[in-house]
DRENPA-3360 file (N, C-alpha, C; in nm, 2 decimals, always signed):
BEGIN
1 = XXXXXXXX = +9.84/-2.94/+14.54/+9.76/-2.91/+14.66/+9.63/-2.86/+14.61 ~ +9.53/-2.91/+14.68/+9.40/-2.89/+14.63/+9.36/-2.74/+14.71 ~ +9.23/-2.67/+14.70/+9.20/-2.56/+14.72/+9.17/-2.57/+14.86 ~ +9.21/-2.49/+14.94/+9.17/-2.47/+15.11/+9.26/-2.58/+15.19 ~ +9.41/-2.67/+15.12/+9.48/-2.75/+15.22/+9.57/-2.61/+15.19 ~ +9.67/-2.66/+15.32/+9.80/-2.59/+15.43/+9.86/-2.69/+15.40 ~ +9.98/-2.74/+15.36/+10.07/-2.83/+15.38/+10.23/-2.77/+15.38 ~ +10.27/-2.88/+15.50/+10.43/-2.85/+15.51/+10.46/-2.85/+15.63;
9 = XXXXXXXX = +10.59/-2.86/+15.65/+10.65/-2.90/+15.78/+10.78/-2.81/+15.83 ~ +10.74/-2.66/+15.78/+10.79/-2.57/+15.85/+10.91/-2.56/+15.78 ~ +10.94/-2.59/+15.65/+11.08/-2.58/+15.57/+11.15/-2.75/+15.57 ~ +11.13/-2.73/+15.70/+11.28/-2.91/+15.71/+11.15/-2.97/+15.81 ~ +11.19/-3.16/+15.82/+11.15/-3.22/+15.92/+11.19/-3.20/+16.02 ~ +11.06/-3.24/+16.09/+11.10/-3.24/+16.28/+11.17/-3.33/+16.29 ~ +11.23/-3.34/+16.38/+11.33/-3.46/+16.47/+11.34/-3.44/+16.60 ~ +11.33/-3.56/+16.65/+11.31/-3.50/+16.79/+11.35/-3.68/+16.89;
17 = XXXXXXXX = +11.43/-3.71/+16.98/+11.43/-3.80/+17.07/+11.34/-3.83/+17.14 ~ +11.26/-3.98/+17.19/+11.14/-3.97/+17.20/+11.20/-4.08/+17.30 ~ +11.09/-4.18/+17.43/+11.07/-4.31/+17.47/+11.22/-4.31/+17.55 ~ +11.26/-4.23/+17.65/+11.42/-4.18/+17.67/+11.53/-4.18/+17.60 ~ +11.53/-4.13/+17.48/+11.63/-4.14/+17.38/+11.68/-4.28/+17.33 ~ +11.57/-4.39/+17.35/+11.57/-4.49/+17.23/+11.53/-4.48/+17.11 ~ +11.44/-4.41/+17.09/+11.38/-4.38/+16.93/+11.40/-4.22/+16.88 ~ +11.40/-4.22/+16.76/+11.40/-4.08/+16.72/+11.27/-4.04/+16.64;
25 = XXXXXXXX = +11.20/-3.98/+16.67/+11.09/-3.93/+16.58/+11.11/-3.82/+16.52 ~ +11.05/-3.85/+16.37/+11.07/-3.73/+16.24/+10.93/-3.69/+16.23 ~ +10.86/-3.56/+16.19/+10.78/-3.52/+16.15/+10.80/-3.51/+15.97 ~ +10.69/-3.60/+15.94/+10.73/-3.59/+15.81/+10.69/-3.53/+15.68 ~ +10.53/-3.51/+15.73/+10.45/-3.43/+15.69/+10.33/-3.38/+15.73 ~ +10.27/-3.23/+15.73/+10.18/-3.19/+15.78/+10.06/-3.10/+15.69 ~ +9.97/-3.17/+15.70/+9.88/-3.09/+15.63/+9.72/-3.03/+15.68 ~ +9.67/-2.95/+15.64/+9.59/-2.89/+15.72/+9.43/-2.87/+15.60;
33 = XXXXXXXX = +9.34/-2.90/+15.61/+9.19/-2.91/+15.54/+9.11/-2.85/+15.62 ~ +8.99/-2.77/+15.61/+8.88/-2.70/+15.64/+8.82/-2.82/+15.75 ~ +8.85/-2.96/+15.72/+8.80/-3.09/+15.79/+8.90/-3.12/+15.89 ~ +9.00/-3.14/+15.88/+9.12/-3.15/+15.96/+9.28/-3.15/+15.94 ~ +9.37/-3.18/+16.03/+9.51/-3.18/+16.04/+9.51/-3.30/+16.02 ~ +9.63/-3.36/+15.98/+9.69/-3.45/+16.01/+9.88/-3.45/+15.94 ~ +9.96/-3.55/+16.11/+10.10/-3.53/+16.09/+10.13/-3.66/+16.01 ~ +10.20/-3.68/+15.94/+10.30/-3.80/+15.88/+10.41/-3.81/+15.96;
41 = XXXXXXXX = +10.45/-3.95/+16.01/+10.57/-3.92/+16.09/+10.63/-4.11/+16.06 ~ +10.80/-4.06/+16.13/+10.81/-4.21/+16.08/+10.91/-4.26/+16.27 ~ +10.98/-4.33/+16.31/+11.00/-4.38/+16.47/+11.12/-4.46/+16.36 ~ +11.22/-4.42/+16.44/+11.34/-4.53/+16.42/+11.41/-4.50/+16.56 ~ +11.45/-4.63/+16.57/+11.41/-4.77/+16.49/+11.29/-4.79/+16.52 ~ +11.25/-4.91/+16.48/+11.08/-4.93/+16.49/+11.00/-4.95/+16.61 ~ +10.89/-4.90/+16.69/+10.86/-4.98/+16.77/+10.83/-5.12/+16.77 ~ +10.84/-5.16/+16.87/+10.82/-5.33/+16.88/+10.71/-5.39/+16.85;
49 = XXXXXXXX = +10.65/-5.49/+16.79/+10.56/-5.51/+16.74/+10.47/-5.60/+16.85 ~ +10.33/-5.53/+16.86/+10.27/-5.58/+16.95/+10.16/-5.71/+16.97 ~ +10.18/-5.74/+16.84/+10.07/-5.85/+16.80/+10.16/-5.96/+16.71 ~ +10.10/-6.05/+16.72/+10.15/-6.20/+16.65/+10.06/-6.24/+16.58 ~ +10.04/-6.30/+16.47/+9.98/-6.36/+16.39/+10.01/-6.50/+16.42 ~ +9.88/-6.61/+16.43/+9.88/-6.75/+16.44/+9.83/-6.78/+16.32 ~ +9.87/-6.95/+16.25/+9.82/-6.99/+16.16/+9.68/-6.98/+16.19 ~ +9.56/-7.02/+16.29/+9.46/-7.02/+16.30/+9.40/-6.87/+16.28;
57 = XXXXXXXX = +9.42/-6.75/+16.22/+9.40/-6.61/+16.24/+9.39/-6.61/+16.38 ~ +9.40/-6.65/+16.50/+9.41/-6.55/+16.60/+9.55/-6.49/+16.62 ~ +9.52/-6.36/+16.73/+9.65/-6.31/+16.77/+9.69/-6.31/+16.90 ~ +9.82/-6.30/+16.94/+9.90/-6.29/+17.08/+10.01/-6.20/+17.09 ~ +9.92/-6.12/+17.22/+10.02/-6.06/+17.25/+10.17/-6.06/+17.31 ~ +10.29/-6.01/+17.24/+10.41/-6.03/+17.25/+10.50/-5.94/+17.29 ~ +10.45/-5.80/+17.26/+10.50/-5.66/+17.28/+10.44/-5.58/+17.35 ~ +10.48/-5.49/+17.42/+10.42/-5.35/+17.52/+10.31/-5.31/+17.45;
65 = XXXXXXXX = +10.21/-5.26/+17.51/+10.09/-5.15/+17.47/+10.13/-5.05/+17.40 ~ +10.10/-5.03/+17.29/+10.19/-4.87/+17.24/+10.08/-4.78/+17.23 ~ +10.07/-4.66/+17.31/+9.96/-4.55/+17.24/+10.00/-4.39/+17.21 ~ +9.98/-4.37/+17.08/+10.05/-4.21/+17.04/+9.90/-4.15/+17.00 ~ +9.95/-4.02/+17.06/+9.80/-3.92/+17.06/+9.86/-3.77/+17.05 ~ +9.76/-3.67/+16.95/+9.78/-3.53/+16.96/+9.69/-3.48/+16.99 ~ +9.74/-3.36/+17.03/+9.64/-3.23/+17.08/+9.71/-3.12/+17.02 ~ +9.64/-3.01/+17.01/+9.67/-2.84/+16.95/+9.58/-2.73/+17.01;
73 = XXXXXXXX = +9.69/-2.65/+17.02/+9.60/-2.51/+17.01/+9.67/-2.42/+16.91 ~ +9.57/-2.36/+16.84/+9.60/-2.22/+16.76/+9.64/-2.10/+16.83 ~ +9.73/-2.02/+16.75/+9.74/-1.89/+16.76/+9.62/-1.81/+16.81 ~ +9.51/-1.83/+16.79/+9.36/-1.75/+16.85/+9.34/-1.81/+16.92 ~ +9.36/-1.93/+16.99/+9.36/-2.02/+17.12/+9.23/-2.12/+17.09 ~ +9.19/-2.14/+16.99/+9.13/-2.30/+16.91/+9.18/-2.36/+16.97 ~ +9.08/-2.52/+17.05/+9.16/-2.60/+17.07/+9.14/-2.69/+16.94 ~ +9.24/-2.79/+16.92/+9.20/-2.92/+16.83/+9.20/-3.08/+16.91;
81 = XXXXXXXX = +9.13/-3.15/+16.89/+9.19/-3.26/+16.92/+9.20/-3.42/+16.88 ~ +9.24/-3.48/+16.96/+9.29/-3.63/+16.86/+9.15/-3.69/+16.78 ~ +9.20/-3.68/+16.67/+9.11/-3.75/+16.57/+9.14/-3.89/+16.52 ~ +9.23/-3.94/+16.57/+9.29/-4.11/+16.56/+9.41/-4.10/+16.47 ~ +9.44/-4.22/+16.47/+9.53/-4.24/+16.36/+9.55/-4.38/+16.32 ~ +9.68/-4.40/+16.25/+9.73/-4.58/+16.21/+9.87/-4.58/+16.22 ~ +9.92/-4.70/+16.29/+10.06/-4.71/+16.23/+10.13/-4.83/+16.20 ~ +10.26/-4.84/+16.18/+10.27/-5.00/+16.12/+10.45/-4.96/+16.05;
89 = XXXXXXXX = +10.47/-5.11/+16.11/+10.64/-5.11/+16.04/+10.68/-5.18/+15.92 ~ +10.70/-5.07/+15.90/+10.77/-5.11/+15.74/+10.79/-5.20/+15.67 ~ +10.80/-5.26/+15.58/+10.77/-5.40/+15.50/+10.94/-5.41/+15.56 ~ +11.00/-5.38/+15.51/+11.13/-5.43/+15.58/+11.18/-5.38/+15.69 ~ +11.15/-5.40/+15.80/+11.12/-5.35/+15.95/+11.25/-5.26/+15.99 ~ +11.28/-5.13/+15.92/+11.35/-5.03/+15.92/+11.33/-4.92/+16.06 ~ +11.16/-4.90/+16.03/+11.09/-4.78/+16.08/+10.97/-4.81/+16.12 ~ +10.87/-4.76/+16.21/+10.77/-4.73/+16.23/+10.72/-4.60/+16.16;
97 = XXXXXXXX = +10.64/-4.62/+16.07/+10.55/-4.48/+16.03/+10.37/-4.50/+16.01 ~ +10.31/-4.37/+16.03/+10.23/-4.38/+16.07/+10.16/-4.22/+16.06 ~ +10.02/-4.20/+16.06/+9.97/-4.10/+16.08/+9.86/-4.09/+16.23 ~ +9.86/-3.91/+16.25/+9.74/-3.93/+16.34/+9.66/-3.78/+16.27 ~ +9.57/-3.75/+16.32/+9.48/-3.63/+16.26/+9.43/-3.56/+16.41 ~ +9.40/-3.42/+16.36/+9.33/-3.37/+16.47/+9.18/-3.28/+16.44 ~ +9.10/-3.26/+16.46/+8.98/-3.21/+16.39/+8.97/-3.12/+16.53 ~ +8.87/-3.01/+16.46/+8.88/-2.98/+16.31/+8.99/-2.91/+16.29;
105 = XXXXXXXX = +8.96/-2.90/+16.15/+9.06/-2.83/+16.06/+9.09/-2.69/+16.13 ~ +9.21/-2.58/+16.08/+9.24/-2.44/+16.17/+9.12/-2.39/+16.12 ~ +9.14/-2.26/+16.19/+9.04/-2.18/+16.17/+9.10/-2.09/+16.05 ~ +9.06/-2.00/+15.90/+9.12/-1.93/+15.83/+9.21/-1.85/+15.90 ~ +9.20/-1.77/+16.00/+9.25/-1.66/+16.06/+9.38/-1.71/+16.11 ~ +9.41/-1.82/+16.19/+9.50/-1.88/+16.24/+9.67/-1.95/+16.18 ~ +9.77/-1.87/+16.19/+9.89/-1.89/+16.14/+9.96/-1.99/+16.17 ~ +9.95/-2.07/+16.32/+10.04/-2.14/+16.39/+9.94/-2.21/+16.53;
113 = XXXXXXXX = +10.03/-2.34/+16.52/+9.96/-2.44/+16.62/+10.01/-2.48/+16.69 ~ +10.04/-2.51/+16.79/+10.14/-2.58/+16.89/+10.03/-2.72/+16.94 ~ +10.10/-2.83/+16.89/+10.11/-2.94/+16.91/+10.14/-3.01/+17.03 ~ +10.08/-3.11/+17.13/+10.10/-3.16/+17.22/+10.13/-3.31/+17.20 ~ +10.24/-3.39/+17.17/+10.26/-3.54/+17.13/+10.30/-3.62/+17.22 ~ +10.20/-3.70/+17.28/+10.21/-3.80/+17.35/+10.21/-3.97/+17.31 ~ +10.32/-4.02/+17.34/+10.39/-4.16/+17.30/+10.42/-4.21/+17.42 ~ +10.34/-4.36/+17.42/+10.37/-4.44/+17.52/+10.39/-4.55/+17.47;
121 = XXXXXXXX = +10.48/-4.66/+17.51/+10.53/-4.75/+17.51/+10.59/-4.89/+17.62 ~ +10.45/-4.93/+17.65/+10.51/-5.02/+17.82/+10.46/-4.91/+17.87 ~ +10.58/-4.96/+17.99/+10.59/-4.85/+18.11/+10.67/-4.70/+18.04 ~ +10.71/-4.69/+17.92/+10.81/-4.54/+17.91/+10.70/-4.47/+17.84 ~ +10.73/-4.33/+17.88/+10.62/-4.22/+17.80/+10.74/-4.11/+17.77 ~ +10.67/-4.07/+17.63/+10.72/-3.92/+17.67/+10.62/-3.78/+17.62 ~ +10.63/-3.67/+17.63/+10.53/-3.58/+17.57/+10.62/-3.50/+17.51 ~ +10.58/-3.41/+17.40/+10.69/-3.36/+17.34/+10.55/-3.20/+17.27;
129 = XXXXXX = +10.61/-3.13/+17.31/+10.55/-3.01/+17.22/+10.61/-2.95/+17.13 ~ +10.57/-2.91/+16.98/+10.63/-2.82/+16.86/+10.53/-2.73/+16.82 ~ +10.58/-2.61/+16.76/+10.47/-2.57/+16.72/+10.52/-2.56/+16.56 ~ +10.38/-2.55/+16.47/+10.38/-2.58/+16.34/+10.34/-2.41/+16.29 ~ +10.39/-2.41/+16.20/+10.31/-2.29/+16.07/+10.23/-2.34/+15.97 ~ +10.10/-2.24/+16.02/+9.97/-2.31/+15.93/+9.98/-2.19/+15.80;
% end
């Protein structure tokens, strides 16, 4: 760990039922920079894949709209917010994993964050709050 990151995920991964208890989301890793946050996480089973590849490089759509987004606030009441992310299933289509980030980074003073995770899929959503130790 380089000088001024926070990493860790509170002793054990998160786990948590997500999308009405079709999927299960793990938090898999969390780390924290002067610049920003960002979670590691992985979706099993995978979400559905929303794009098709054609021999001609175009694409078609085949699967629901998926959009995952965070928010935070600190223990001193910082807000943070979504700084984007990426995600993508697994070479052997096991899992969905993926990251998202939130900027900026905590503030020094600030021990803990409570996380606001929003996942949508189609028509299903769900929101899910944790809080983390910075």
């Amino acid at each position: 760990m380089g000088k001024g990151k926070r990493k860790g995920t509170g002793g054990t991964a998160r786990r948590f039922s997500v999308l009405n208890g079709q999927h299960e989301l793990t938090i898999r890793g969390f780390t924290a920079t002067a610049e920003r946050i960002e979670l590691e996480y992985h979706i099993t089973p995978p979400l559905p894949e929303r794009w098709q590849d054609n021999p001609d490089g175009s694409l078609d759509a085949v699967g629901p709209p998926i959009f995952f987004s965070v928010e935070g606030v600190d223990d001193l009441g910082r807000e943070y917010l979504d700084g984007g992310g990426a995600f993508g299933t697994d070479p052997d289509g096991r899992f969905t994993e993926g990251s998202l980030s939130l900027e900026p980074g905590p503030a020094p003073a600030a021990r803990s964050l409570t996380l606001t995770l929003m996942l949508t899929c189609g028509d299903t959503q769900s929101t899910h709050q944790l809080e983390m130790p910075l």
